[in-house]
LUMRO-871278 format. One record per residue (C-alpha): residue number from 1; residue in one letter; chain; x, y, z. Coordinates in pm, whole numbers, plus 32768, in hexadecimal, padded with zeros to 4 digits. Layout:
// LUMRO-871278
+-----+----+----+------+------+------+
|   i | aa | ch |   px |   py |   pz |
+-----+----+----+------+------+------+
| NUM |  a |  A |    X |    Y |    Z |
...
+-----+----+----+------+------+------+
***
This chain:
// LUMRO-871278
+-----+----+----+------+------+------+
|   i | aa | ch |   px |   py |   pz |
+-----+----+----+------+------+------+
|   1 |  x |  A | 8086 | 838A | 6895 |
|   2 |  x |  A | 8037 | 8277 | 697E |
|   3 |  x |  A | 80AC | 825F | 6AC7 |
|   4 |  x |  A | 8138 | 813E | 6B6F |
|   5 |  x |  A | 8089 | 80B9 | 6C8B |
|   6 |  x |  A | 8146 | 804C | 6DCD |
|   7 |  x |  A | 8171 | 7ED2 | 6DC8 |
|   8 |  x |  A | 810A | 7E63 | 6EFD |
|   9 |  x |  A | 81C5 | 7DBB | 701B |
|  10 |  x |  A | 8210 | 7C52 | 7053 |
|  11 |  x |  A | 8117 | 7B7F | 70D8 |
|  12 |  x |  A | 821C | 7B48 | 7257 |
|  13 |  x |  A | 8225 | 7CC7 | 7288 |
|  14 |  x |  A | 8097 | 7CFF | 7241 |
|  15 |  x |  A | 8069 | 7BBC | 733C |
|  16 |  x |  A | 814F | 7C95 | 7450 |
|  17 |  x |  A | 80BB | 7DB4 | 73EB |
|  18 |  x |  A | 7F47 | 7D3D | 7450 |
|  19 |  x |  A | 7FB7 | 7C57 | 7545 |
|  20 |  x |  A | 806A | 7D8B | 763D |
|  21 |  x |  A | 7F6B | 7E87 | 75C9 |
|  22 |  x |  A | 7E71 | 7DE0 | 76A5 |
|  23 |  x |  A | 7F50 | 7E35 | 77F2 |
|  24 |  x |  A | 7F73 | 7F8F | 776C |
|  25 |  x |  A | 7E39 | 809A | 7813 |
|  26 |  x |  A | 7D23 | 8079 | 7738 |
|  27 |  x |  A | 7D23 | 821A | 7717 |
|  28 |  x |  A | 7E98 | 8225 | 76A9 |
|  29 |  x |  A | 7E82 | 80B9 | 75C9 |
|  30 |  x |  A | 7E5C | 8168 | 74A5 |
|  31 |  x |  A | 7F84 | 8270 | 74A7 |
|  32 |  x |  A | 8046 | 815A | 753C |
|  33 |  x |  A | 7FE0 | 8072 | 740A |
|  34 |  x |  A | 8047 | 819D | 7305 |
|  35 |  x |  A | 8189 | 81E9 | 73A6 |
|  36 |  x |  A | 81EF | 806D | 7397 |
|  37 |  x |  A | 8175 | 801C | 7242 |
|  38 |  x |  A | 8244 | 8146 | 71A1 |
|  39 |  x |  A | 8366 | 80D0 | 7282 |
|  40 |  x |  A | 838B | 7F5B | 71D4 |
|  41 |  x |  A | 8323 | 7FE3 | 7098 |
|  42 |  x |  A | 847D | 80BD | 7099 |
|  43 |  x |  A | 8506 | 7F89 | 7133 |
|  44 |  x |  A | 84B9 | 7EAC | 6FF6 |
|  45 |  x |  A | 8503 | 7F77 | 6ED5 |
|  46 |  x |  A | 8646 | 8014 | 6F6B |
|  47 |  x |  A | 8768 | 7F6D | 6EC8 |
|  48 |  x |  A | 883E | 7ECB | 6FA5 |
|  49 |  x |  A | 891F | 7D66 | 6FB4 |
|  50 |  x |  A | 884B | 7C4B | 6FEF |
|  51 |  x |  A | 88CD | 7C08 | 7140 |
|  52 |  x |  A | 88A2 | 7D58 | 71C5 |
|  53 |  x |  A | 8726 | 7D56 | 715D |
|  54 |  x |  A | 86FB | 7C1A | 7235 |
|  55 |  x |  A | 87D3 | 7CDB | 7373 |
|  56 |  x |  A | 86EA | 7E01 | 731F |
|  57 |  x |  A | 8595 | 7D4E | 731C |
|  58 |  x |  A | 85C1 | 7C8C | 744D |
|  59 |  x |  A | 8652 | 7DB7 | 74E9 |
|  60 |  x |  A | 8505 | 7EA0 | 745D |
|  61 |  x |  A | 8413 | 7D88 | 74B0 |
|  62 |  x |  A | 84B0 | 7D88 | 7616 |
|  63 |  x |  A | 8470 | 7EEC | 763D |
|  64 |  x |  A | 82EF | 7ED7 | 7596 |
|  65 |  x |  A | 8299 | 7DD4 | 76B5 |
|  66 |  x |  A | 8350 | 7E6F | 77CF |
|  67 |  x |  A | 82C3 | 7FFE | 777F |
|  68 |  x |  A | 8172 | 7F3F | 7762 |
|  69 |  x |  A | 81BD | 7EB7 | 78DD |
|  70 |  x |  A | 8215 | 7FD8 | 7975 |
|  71 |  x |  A | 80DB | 80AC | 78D3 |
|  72 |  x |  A | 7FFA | 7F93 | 797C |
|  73 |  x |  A | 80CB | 7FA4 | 7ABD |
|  74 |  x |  A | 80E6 | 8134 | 7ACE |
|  75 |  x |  A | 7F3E | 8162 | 7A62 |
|  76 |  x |  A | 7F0D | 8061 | 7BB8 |
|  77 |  x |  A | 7FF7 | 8111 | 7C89 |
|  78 |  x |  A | 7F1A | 825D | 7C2A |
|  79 |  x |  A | 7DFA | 8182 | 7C90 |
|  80 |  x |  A | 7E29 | 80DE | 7DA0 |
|  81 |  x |  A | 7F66 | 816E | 7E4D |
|  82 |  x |  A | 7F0B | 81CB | 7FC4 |
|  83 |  x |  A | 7DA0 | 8144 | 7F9C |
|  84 |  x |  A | 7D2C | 809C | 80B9 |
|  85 |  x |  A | 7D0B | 7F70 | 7FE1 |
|  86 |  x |  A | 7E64 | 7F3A | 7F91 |
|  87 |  x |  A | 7E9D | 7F6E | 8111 |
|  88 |  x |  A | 7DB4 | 7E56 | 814F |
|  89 |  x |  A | 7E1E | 7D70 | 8044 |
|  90 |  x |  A | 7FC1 | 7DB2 | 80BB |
|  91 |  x |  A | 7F64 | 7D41 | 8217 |
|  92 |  x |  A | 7EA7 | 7BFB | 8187 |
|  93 |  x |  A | 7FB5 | 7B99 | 80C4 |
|  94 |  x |  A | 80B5 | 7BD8 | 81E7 |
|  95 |  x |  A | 7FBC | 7AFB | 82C0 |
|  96 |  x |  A | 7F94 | 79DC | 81A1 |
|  97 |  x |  A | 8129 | 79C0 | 81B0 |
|  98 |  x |  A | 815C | 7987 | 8309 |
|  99 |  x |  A | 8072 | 789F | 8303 |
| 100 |  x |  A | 80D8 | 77D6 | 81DC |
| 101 |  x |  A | 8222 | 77CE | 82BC |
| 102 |  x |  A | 818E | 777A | 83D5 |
| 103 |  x |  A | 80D7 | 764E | 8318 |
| 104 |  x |  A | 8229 | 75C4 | 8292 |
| 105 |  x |  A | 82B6 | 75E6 | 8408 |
| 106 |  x |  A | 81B7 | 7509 | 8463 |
| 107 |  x |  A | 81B4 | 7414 | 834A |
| 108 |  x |  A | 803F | 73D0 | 833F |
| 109 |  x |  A | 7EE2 | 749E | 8368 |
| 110 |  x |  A | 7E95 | 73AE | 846F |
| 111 |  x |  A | 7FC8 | 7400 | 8554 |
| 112 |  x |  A | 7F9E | 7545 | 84D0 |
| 113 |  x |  A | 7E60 | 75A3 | 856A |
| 114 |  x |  A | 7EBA | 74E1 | 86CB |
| 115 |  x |  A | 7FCE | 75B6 | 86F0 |
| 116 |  x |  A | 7F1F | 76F8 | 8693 |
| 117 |  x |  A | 7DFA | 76BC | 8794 |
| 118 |  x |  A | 7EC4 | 76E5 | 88AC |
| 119 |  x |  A | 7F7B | 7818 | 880E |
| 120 |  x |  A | 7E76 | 78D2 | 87C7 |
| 121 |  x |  A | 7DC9 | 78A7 | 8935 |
| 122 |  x |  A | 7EF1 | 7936 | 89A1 |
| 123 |  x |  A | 7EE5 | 7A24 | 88BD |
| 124 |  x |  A | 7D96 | 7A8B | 88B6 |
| 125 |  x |  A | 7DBC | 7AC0 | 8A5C |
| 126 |  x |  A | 7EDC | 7BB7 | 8A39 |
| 127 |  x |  A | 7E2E | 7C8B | 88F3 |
| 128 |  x |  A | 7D3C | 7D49 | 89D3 |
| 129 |  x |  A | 7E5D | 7DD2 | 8A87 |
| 130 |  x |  A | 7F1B | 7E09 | 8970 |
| 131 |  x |  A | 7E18 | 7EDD | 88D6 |
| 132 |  x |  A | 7DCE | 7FA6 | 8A17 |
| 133 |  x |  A | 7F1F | 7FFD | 8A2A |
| 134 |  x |  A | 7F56 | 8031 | 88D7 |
| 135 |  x |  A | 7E38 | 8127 | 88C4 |
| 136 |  x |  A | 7E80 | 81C6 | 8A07 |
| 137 |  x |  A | 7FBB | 8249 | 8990 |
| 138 |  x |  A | 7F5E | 82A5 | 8835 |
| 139 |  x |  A | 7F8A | 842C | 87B9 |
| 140 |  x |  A | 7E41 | 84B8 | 8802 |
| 141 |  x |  A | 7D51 | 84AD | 8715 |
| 142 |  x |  A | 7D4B | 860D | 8601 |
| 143 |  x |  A | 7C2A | 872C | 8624 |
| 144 |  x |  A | 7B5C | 872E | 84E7 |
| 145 |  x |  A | 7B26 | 88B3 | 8463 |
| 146 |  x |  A | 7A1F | 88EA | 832F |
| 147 |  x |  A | 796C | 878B | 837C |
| 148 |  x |  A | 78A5 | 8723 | 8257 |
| 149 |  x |  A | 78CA | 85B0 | 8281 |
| 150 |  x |  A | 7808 | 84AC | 8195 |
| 151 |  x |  A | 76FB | 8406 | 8250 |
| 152 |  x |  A | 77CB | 8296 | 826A |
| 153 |  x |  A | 7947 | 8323 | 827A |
| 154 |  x |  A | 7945 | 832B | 83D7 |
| 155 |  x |  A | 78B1 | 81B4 | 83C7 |
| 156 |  x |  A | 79C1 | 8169 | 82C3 |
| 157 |  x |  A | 7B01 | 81F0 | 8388 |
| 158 |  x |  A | 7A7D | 811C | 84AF |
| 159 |  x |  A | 7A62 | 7FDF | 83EB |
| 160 |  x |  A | 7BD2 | 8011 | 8334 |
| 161 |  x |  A | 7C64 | 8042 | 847B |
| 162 |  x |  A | 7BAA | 7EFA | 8501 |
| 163 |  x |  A | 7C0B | 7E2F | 83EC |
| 164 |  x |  A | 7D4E | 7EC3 | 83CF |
| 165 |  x |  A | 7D9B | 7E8C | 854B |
| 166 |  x |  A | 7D26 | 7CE6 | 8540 |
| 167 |  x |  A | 7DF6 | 7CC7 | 840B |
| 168 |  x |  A | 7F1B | 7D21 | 84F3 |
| 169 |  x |  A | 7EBD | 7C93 | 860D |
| 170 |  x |  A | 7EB9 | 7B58 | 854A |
| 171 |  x |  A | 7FFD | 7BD2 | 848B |
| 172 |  x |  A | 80B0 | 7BC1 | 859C |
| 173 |  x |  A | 8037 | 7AA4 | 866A |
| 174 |  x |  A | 8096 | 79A1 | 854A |
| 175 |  x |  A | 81F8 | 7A6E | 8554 |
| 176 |  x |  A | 822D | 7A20 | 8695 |
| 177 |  x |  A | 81B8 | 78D7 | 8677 |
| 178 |  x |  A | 82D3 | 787C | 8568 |
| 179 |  x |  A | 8414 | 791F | 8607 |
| 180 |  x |  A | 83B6 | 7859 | 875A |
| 181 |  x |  A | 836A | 7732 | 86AC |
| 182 |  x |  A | 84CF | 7676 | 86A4 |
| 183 |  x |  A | 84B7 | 76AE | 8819 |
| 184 |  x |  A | 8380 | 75CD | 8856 |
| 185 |  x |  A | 8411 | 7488 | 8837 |
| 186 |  x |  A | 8536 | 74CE | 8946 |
| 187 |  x |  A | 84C8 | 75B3 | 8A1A |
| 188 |  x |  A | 831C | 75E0 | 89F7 |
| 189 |  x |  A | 82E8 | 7681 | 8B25 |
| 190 |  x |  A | 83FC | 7795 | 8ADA |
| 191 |  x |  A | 8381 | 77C7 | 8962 |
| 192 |  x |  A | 822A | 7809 | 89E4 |
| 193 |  x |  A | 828A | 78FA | 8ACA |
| 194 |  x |  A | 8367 | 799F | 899A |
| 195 |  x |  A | 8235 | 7988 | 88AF |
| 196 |  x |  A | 8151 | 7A3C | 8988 |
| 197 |  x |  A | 826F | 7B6C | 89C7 |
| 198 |  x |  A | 82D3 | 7B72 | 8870 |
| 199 |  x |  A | 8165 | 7B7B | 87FB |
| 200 |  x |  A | 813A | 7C97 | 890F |
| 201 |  x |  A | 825D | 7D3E | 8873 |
| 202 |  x |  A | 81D5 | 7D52 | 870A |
| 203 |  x |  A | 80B7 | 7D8D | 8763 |
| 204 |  x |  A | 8100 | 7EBE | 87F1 |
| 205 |  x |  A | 81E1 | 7F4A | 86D6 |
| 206 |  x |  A | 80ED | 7EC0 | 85C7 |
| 207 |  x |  A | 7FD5 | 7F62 | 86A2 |
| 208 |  x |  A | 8054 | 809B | 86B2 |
| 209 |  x |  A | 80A3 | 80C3 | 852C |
| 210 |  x |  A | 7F41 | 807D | 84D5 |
| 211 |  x |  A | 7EB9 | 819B | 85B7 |
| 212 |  x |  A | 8000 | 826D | 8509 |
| 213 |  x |  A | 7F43 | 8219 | 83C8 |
| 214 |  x |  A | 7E11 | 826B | 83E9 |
| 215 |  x |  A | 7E59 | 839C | 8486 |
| 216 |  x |  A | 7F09 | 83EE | 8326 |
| 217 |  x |  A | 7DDE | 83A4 | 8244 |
| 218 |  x |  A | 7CE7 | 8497 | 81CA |
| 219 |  x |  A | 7B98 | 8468 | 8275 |
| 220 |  x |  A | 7AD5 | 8463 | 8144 |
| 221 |  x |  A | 7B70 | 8364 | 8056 |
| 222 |  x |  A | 7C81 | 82AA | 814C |
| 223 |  x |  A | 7DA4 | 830B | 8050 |
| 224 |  x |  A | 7EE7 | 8369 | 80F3 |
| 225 |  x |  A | 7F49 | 84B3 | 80ED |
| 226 |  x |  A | 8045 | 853F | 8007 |
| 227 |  x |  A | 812A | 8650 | 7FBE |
| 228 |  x |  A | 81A6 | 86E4 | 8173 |
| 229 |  x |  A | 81DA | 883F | 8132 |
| 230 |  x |  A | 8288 | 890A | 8248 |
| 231 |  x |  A | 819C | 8A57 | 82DA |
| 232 |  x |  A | 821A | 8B2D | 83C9 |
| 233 |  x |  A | 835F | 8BC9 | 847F |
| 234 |  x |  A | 8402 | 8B0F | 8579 |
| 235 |  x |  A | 847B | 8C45 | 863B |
| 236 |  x |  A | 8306 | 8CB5 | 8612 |
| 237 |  x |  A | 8281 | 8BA7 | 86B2 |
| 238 |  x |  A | 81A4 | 8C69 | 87EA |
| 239 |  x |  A | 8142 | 8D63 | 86F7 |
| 240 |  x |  A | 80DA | 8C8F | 8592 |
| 241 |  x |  A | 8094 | 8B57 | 854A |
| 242 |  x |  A | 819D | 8A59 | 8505 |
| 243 |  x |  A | 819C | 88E1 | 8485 |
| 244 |  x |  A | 8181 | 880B | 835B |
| 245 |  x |  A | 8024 | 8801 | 8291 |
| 246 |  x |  A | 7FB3 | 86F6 | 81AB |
| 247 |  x |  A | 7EE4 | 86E1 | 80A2 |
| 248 |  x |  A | 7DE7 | 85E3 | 8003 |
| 249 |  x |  A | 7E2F | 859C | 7E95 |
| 250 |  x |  A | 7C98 | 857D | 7E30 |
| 251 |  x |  A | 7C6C | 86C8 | 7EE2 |
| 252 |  x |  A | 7BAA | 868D | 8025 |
| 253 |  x |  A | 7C70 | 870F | 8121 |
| 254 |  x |  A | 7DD9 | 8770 | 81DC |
| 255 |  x |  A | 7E8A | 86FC | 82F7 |
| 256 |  x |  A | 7F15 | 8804 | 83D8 |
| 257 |  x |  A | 800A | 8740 | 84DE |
| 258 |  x |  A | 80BE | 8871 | 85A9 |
| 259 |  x |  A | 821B | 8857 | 85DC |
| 260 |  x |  A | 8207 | 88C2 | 8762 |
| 261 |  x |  A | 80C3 | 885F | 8830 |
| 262 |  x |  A | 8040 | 89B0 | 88CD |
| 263 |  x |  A | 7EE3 | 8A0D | 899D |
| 264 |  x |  A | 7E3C | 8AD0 | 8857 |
| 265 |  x |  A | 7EEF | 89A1 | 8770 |
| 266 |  x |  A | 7F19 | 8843 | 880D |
| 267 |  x |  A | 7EAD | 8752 | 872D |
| 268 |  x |  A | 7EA6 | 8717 | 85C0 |
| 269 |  x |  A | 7D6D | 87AA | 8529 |
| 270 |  x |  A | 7CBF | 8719 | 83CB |
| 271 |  x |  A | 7C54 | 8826 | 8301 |
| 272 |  x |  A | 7B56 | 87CF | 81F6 |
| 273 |  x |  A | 7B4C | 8851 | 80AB |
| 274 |  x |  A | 7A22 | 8960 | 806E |
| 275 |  x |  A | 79CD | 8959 | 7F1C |
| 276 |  x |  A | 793C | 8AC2 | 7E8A |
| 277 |  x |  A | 77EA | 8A25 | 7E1B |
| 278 |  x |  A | 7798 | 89C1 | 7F7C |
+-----+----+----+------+------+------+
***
């Protein structure tokens, strides 16, 4: 007895099909592929009115793209969530839309980069400061415990903050320069004078968030740490440690931050991951 083989599907649902499984992970394409296929197969040859096979298709074939969206979506956001990277590229794209607004504020490159020569003279006098202070009244910097550092991670923490810390700069100096700039026409004097305080102002808030940040970041890989877990009694607190630890999610290290500061305990200490081989 022969058996039937399963007549394949029409030619728009194998297009879909290949056409979303590229956004799908190449490592789960193929499951993804199966799962699908036998999916519109049933679809097909399950008897139903005409019109609610049309409802159904359009309704499966929204479904087949979207799950194919959010598989792409979820394997980057395994990738590259809390990577320095998308840090970097977040602040870059915050910078390129203040200035896209400040270029249609100023109708014209030309007028555009007049105007932005004297703010960022202005600007680039009050940053020192800013930083100074900024720095000066940062947490103190964590104890490392267990250091095993790569040869270049101390080189790349220093160059993530530095690029981090221009980005803002820059960040916030075209912020400032849009919110005073319906001011400059009527009163230029006063909207300088506002510029330069509010760019003082963000500064110092923007400032102190990226020192925040990379004080949360694993010294090894720059990730941000994940998963606070609570250690300690507080009615213990002279007698046991206390405070919130955090962990790496590759494995290098944890983040002991102690909920009271105390002489044997003051700051935060970074506590690197001693594998059994070494």
């Amino acid at each position: 007895m022969s058996h039937r083989l399963p007549t394949p599907l029409p030619r728009f649902d194998r297009s879909l099909l290949r056409a979303a499984g590229l956004l799908v992970p190449f490592s789960e394409r193929q499951d993804w592929c199966d799962s699908w296929q036998a999916e519109l197969w049933h679809m097909h040859h399950h008897r139903r009115s005409r019109f609610a096979s049309l409802r159904l298709s359009a309704d499966v074939s929204y479904g087949l793209v979207l799950d194919a969206l959010w598989l792409r979506a979820e394997s980057w956001r395994r990738t590259f969530g809390g990577t320095p990277i998308l840090c970097i590229a977040s602040l870059f794209t915050l910078c390129s839309a203040v200035l896209l607004l400040a270029f249609l504020l100023n109708t014209g490159s030309h007028q555009l980069t007049g105007h932005f020569r004297a703010i960022i003279g202005r600007s680039l006098g009050a940053a020192p400061l800013v930083i100074f202070v900024a720095y000066a009244t940062a947490s103190p910097s964590h104890e490392a415990q267990n250091s095993r550092s790569r040869p270049f991670a101390w080189l790349n923490r220093k160059l993530f903050l530095v690029v981090k810390t221009l980005l803002v700069l820059l960040f916030t100096c075209l912020l400032s320069t849009d919110i005073t700039h319906p001011l400059h026409k009527l009163f230029p004097l006063t909207a300088d004078l506002i510029q330069v305080l509010a760019f003082v102002f963000f500064s110092l808030l923007a400032l102190r968030w990226s020192f925040f940040d990379q004080e949360q970041r694993c010294k090894q890989c720059l990730r941000l740490l994940t998963t606070p877990a609570r250690v300690g009694r507080p009615s213990r607190n002279l007698l046991e440690w206390n405070g919130t630890e955090q962990v790496c999610k590759q494995g290098h290290g944890t983040l002991s931050v102690p909920e009271i500061e105390t002489s044997w305990h003051q700051y935060s200490q970074w506590i690197e991951q001693v594998s059994e081989a070494s």
